[in-house]
PyMOL Python script that loads the backbone (N, CA, C, O; Angstrom):
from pymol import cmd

cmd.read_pdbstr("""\
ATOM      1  N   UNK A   1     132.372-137.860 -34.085  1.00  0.00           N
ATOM      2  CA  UNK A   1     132.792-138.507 -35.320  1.00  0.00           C
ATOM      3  C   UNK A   1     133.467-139.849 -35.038  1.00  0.00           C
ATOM      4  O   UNK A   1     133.137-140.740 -35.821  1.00  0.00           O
ATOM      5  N   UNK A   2     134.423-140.213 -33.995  1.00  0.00           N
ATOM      6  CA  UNK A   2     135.107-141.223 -34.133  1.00  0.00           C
ATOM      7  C   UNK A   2     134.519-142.397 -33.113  1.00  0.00           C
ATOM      8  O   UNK A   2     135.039-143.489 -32.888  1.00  0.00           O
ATOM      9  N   UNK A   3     133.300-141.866 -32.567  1.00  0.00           N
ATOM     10  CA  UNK A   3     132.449-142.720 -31.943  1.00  0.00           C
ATOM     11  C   UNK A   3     131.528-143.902 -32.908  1.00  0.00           C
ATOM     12  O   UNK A   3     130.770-144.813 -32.575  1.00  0.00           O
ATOM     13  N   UNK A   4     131.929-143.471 -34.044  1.00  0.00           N
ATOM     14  CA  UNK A   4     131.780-144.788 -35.250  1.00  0.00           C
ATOM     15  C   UNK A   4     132.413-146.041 -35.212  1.00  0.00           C
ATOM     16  O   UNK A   4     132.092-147.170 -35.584  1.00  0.00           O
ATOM     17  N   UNK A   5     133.661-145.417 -34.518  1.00  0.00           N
ATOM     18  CA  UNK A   5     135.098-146.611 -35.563  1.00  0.00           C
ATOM     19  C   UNK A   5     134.391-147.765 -34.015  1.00  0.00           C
ATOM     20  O   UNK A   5     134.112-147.597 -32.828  1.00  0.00           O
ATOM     21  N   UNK A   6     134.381-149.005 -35.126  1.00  0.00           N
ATOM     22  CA  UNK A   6     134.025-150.076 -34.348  1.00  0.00           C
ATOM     23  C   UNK A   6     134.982-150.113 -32.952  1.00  0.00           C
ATOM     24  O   UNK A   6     134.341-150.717 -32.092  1.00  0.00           O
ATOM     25  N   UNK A   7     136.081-149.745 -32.515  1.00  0.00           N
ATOM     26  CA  UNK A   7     136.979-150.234 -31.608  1.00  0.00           C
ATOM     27  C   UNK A   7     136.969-149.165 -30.859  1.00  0.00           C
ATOM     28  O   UNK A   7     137.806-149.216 -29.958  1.00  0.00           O
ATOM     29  N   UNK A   8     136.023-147.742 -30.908  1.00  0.00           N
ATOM     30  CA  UNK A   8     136.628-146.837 -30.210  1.00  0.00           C
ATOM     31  C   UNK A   8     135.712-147.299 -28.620  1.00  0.00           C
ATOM     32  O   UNK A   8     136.185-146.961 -27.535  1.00  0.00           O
ATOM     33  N   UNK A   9     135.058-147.691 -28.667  1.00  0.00           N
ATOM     34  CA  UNK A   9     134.301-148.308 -27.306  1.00  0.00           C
ATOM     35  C   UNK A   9     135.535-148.816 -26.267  1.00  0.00           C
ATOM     36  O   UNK A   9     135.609-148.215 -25.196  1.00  0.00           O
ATOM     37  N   UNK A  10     136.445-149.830 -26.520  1.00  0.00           N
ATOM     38  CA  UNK A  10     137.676-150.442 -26.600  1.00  0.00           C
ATOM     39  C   UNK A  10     138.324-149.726 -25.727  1.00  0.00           C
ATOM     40  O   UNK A  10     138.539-150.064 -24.563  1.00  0.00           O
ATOM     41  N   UNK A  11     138.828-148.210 -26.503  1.00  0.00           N
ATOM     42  CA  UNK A  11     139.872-147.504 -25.747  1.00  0.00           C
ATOM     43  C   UNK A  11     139.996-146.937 -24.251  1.00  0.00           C
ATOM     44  O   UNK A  11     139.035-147.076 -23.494  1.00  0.00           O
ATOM     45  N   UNK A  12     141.259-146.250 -23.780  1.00  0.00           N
ATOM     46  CA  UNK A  12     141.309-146.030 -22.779  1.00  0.00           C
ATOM     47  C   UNK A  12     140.606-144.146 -23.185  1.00  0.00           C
ATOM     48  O   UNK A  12     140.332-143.737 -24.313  1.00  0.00           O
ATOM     49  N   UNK A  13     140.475-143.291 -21.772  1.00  0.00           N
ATOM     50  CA  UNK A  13     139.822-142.278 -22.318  1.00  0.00           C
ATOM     51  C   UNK A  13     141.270-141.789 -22.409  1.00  0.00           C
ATOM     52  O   UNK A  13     141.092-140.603 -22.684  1.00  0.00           O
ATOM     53  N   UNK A  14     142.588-141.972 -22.349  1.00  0.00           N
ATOM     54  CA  UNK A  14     143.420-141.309 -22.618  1.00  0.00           C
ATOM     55  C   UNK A  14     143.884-141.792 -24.020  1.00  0.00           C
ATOM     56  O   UNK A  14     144.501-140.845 -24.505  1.00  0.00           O
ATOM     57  N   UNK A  15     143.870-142.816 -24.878  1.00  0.00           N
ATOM     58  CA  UNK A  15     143.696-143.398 -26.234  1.00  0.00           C
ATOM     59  C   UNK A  15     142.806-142.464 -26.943  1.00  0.00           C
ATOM     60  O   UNK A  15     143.436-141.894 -27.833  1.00  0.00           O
ATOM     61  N   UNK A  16     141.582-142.098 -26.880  1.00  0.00           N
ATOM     62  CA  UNK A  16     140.317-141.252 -27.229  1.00  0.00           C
ATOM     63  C   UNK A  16     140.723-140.377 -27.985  1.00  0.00           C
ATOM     64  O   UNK A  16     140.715-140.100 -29.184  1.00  0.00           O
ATOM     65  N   UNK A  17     141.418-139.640 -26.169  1.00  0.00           N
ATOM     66  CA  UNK A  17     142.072-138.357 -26.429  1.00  0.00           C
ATOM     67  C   UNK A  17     142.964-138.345 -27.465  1.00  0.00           C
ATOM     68  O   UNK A  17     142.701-137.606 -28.414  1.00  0.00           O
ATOM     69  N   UNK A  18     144.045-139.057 -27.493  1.00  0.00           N
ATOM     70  CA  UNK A  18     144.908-138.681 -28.682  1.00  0.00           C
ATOM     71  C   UNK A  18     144.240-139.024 -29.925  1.00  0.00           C
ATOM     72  O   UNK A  18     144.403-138.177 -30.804  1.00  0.00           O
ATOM     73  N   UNK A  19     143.514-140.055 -30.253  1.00  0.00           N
ATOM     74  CA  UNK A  19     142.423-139.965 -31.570  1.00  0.00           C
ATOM     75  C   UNK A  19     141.657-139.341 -31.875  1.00  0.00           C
ATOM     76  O   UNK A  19     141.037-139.548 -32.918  1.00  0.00           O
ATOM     77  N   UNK A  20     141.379-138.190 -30.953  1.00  0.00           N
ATOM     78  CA  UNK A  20     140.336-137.031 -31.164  1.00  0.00           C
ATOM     79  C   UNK A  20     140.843-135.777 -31.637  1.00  0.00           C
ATOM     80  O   UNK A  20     140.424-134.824 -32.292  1.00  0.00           O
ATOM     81  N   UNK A  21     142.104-136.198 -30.953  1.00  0.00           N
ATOM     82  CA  UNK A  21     143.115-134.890 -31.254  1.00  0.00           C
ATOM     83  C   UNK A  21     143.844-135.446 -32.849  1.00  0.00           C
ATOM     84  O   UNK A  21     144.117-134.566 -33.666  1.00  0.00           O
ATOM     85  N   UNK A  22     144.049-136.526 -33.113  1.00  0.00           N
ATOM     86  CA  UNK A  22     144.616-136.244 -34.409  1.00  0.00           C
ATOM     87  C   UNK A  22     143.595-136.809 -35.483  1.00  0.00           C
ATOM     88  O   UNK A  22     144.230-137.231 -36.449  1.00  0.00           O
ATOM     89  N   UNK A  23     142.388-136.942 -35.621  1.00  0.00           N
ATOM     90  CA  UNK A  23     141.518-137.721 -36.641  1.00  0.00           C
ATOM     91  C   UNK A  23     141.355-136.229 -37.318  1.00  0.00           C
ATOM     92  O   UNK A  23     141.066-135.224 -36.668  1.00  0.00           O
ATOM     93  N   UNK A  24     141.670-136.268 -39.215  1.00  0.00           N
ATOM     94  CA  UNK A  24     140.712-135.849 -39.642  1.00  0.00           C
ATOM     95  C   UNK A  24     139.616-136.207 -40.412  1.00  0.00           C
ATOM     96  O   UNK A  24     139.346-137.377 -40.686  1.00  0.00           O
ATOM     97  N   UNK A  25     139.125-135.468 -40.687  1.00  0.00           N
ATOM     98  CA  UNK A  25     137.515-135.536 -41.888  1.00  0.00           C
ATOM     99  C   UNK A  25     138.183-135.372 -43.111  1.00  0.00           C
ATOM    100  O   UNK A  25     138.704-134.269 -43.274  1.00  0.00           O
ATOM    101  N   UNK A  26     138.360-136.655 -44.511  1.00  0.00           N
ATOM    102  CA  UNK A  26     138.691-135.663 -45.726  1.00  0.00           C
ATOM    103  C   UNK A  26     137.154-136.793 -46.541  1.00  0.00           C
ATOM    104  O   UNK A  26     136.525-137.843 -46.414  1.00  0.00           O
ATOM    105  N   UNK A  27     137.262-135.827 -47.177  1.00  0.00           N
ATOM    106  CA  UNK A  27     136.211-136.614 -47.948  1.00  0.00           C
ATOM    107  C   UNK A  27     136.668-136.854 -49.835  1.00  0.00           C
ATOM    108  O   UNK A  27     137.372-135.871 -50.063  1.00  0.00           O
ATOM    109  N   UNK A  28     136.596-137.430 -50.752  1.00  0.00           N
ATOM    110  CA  UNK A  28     136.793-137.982 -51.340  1.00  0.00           C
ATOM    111  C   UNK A  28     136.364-137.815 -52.715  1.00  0.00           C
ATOM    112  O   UNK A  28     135.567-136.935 -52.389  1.00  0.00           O
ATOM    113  N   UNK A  29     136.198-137.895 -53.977  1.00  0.00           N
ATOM    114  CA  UNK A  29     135.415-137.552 -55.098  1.00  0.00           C
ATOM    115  C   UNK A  29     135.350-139.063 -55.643  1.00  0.00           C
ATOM    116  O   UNK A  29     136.321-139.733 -55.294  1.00  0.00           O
ATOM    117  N   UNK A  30     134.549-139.624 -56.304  1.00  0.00           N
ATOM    118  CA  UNK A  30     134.844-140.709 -56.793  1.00  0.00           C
ATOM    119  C   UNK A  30     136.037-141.235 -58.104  1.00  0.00           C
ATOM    120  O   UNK A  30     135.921-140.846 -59.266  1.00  0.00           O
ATOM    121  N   UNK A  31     136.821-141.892 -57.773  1.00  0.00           N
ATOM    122  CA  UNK A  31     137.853-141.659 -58.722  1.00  0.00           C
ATOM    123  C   UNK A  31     139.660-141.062 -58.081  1.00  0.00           C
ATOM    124  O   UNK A  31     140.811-141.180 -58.501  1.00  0.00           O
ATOM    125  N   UNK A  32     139.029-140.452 -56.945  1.00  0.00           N
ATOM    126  CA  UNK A  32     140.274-139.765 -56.757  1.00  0.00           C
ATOM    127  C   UNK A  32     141.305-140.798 -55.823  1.00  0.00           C
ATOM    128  O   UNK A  32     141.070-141.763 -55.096  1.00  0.00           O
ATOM    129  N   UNK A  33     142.530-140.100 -56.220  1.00  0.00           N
ATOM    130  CA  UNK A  33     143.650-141.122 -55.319  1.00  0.00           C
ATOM    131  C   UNK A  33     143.987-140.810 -54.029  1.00  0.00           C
ATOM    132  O   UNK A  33     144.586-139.753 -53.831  1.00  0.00           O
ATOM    133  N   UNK A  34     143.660-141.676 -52.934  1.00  0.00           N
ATOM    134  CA  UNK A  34     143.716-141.764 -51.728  1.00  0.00           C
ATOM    135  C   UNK A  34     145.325-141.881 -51.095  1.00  0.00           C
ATOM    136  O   UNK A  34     145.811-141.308 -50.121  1.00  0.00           O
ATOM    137  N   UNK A  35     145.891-142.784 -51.980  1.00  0.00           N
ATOM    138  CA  UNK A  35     147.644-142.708 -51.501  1.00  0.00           C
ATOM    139  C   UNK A  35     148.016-144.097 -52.834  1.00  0.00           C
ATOM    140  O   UNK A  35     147.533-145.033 -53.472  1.00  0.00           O
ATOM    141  N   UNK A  36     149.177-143.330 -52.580  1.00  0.00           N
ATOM    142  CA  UNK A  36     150.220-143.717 -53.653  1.00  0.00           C
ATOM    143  C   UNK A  36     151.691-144.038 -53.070  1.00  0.00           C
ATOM    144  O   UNK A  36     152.488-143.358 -52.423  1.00  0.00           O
ATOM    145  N   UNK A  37     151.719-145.461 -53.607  1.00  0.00           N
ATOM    146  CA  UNK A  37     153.027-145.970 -52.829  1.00  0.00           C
ATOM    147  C   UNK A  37     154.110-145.168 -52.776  1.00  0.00           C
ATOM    148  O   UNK A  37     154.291-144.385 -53.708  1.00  0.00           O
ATOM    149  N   UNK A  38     154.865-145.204 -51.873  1.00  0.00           N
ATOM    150  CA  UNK A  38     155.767-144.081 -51.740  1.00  0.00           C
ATOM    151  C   UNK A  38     155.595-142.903 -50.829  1.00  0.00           C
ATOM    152  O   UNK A  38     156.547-142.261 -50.384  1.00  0.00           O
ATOM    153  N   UNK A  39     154.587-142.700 -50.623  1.00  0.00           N
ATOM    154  CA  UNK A  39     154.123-141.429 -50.040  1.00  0.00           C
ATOM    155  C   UNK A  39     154.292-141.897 -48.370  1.00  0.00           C
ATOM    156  O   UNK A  39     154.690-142.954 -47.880  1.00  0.00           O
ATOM    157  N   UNK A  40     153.704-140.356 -47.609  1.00  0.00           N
ATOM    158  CA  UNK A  40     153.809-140.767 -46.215  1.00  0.00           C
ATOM    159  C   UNK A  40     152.431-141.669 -45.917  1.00  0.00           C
ATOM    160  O   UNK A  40     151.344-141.603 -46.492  1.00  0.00           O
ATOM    161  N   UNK A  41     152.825-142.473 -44.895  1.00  0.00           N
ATOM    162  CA  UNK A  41     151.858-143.081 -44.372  1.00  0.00           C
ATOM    163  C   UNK A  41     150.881-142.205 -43.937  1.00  0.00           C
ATOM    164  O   UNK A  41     151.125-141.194 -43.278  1.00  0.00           O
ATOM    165  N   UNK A  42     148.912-142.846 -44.565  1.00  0.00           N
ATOM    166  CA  UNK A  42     147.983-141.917 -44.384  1.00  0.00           C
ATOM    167  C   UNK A  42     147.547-141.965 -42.589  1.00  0.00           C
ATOM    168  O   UNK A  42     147.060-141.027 -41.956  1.00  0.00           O
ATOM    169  N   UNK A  43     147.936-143.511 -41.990  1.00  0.00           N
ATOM    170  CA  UNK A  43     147.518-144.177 -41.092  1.00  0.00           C
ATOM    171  C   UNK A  43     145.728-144.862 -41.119  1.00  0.00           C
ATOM    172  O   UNK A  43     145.124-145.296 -42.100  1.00  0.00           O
ATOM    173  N   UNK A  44     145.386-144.781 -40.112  1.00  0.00           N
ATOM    174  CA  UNK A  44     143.999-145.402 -40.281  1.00  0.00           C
ATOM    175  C   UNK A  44     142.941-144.720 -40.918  1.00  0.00           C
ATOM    176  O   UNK A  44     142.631-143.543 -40.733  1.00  0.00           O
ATOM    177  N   UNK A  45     142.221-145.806 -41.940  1.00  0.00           N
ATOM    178  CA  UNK A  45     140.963-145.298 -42.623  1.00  0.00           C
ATOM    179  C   UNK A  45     139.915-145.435 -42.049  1.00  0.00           C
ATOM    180  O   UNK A  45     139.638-146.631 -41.959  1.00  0.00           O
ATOM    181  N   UNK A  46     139.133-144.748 -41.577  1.00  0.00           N
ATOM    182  CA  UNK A  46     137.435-145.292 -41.575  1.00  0.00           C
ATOM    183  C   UNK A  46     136.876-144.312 -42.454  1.00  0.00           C
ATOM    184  O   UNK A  46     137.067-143.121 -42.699  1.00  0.00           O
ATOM    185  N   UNK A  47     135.681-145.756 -43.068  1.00  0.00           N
ATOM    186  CA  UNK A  47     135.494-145.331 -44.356  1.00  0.00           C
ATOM    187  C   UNK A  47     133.346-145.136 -43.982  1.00  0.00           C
ATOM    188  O   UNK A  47     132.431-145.955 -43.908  1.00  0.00           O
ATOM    189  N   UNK A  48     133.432-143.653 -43.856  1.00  0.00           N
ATOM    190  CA  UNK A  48     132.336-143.474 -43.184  1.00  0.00           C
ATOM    191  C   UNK A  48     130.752-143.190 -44.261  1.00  0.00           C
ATOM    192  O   UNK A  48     129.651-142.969 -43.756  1.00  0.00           O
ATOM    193  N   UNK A  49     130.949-143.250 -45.423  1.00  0.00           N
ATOM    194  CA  UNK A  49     130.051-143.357 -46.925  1.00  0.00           C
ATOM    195  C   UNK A  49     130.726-144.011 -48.276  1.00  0.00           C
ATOM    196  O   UNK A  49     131.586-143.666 -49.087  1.00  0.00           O
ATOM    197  N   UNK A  50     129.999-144.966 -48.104  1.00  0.00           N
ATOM    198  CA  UNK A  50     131.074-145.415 -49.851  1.00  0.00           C
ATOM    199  C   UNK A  50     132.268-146.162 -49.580  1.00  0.00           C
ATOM    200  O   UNK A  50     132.719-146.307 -48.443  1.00  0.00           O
ATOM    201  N   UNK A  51     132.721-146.581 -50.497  1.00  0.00           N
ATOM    202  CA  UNK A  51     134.321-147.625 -50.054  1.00  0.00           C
ATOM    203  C   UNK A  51     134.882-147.009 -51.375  1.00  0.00           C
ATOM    204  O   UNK A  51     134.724-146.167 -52.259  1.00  0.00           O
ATOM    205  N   UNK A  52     135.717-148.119 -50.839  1.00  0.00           N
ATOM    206  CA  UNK A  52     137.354-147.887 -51.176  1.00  0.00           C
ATOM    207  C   UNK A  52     138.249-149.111 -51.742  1.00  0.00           C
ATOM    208  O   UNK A  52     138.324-150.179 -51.135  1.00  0.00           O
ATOM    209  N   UNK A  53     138.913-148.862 -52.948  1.00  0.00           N
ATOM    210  CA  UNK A  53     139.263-149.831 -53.093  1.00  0.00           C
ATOM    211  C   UNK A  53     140.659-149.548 -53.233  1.00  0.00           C
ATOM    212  O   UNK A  53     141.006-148.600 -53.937  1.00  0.00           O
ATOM    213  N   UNK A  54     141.793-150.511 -52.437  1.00  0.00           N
ATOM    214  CA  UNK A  54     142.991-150.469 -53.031  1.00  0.00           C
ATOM    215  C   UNK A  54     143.689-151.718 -53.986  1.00  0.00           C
ATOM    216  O   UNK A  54     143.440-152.920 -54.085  1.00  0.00           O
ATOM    217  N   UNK A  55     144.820-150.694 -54.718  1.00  0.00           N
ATOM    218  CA  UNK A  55     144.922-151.678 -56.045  1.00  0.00           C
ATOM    219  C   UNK A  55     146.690-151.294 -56.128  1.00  0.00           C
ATOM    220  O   UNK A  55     147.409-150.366 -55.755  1.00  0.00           O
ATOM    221  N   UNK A  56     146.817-152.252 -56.654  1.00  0.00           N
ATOM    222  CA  UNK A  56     148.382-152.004 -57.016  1.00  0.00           C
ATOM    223  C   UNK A  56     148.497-152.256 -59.036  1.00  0.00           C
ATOM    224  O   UNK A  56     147.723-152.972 -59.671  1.00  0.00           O
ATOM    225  N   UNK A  57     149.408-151.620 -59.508  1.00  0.00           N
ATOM    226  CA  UNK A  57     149.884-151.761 -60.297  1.00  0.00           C
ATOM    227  C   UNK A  57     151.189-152.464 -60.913  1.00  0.00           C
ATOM    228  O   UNK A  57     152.251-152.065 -60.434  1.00  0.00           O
ATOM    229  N   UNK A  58     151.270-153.525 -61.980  1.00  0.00           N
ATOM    230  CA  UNK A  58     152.341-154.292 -62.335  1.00  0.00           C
ATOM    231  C   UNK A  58     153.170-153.410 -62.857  1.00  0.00           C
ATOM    232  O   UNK A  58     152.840-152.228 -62.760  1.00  0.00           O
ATOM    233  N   UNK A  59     154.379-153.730 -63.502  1.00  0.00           N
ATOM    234  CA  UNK A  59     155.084-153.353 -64.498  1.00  0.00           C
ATOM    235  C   UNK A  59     154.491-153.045 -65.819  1.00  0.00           C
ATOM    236  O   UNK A  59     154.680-152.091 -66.573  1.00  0.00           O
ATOM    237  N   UNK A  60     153.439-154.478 -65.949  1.00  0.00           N
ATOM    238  CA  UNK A  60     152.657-154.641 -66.976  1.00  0.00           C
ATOM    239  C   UNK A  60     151.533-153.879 -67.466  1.00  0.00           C
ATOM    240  O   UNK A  60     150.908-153.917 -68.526  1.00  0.00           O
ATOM    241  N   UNK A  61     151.423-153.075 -66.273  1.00  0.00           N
ATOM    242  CA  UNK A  61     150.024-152.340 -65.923  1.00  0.00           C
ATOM    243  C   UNK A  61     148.678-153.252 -65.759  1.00  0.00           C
ATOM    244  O   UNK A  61     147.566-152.805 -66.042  1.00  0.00           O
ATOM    245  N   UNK A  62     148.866-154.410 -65.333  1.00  0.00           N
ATOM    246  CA  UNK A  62     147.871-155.428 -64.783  1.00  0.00           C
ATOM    247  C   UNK A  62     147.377-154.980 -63.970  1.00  0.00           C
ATOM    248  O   UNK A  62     148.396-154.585 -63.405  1.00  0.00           O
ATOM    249  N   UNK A  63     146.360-154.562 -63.154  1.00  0.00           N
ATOM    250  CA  UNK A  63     146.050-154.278 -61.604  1.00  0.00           C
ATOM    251  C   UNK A  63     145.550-155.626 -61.141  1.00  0.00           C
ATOM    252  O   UNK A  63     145.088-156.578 -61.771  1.00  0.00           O
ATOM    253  N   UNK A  64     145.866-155.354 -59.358  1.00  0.00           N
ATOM    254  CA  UNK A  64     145.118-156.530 -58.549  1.00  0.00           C
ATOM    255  C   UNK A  64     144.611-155.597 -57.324  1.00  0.00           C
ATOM    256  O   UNK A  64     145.157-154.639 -56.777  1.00  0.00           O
ATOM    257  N   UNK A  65     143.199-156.314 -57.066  1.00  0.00           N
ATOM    258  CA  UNK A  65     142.803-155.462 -55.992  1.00  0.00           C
ATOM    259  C   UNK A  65     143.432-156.132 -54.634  1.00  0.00           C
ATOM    260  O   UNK A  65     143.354-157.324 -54.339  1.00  0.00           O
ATOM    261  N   UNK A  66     144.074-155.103 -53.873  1.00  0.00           N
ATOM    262  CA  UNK A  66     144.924-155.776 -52.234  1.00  0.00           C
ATOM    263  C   UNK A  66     143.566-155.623 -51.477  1.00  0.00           C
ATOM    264  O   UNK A  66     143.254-156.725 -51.027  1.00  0.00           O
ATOM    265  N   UNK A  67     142.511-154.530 -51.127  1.00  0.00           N
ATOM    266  CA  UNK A  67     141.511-154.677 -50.379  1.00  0.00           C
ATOM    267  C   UNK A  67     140.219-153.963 -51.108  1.00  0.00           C
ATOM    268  O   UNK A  67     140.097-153.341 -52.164  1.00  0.00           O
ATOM    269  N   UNK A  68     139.522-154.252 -50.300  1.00  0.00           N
ATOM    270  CA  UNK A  68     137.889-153.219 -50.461  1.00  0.00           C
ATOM    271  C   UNK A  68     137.657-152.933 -48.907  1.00  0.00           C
ATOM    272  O   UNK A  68     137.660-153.751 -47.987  1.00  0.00           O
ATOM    273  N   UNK A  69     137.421-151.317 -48.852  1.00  0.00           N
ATOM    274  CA  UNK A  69     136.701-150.867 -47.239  1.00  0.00           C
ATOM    275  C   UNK A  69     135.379-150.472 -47.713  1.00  0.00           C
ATOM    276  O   UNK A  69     135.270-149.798 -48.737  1.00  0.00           O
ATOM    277  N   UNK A  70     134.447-150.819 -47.088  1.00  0.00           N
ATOM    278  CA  UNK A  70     133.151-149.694 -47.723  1.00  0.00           C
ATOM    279  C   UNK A  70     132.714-149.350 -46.141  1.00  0.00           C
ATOM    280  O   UNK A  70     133.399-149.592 -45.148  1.00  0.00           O
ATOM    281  N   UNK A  71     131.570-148.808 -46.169  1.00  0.00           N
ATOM    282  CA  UNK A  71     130.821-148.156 -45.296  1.00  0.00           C
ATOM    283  C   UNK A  71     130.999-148.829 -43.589  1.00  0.00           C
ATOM    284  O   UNK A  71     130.535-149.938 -43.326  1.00  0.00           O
ATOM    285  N   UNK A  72     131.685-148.030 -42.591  1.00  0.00           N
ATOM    286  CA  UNK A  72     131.479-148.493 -41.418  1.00  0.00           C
ATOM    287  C   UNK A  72     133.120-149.758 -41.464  1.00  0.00           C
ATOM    288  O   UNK A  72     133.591-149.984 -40.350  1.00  0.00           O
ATOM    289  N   UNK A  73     133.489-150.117 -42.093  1.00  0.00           N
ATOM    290  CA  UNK A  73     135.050-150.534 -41.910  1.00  0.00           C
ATOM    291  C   UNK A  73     136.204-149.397 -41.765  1.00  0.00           C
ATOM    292  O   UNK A  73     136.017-148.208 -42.021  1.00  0.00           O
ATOM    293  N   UNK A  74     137.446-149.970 -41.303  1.00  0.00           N
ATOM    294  CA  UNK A  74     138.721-149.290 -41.246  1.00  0.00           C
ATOM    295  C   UNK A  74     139.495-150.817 -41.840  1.00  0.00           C
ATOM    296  O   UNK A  74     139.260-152.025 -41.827  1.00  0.00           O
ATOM    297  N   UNK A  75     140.914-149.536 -42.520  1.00  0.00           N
ATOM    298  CA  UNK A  75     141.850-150.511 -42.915  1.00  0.00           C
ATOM    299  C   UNK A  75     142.886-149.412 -42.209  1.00  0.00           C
ATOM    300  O   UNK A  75     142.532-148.436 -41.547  1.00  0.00           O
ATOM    301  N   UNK A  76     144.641-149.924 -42.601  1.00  0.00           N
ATOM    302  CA  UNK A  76     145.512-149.574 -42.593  1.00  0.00           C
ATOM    303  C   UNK A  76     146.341-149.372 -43.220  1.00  0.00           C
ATOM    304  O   UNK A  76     147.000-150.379 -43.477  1.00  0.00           O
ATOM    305  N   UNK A  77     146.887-147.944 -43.901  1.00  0.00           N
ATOM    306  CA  UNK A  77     147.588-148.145 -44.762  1.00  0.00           C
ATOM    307  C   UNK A  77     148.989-147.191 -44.225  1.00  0.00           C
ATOM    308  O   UNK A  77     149.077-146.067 -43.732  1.00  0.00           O
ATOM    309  N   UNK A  78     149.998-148.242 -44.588  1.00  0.00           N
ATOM    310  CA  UNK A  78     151.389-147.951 -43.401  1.00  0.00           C
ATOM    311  C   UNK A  78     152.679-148.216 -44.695  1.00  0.00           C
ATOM    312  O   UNK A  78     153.872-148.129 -44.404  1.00  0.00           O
TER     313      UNK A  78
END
""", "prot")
cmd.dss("prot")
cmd.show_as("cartoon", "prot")
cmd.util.cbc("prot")
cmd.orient("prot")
């Protein structure tokens, strides 16, 4: 599975290891909320079908989109 993420070529095999040991698989419904400010950090996304968009909300309830991941990217959300 994590022989996708563009950078895992990169690592050391002891880096691997700990990304092998903590990556999971969640998969997603369209619509559903991925994280919500406040919460614990999800850490790294790879976004392995479909994207993703993150958005923040005003006071006003304006939204602005902060990113788009789709297929074969990672972001960070910390």
């Amino acid at each position: 599975m994590n022989r996708d993420i563009p950078f895992y070529q990169y690592l050391t095999d002891s880096q691997k290891d700990i990304l092998d040991r903590s990556t999971q698989q969640i998969s997603y419904q369209k619509g559903q909320m991925v994280h919500r400010h406040g919460e614990a950090c999800v850490g790294i996304i790879f976004v392995r079908k479909g994207r993703l968009s993150f958005f923040a909300l005003s006071e006003e309830g304006r939204e602005i989109t902060i990113l788009r991941a789709k297929t074969g990217q990672t972001c960070v959300l910390s």
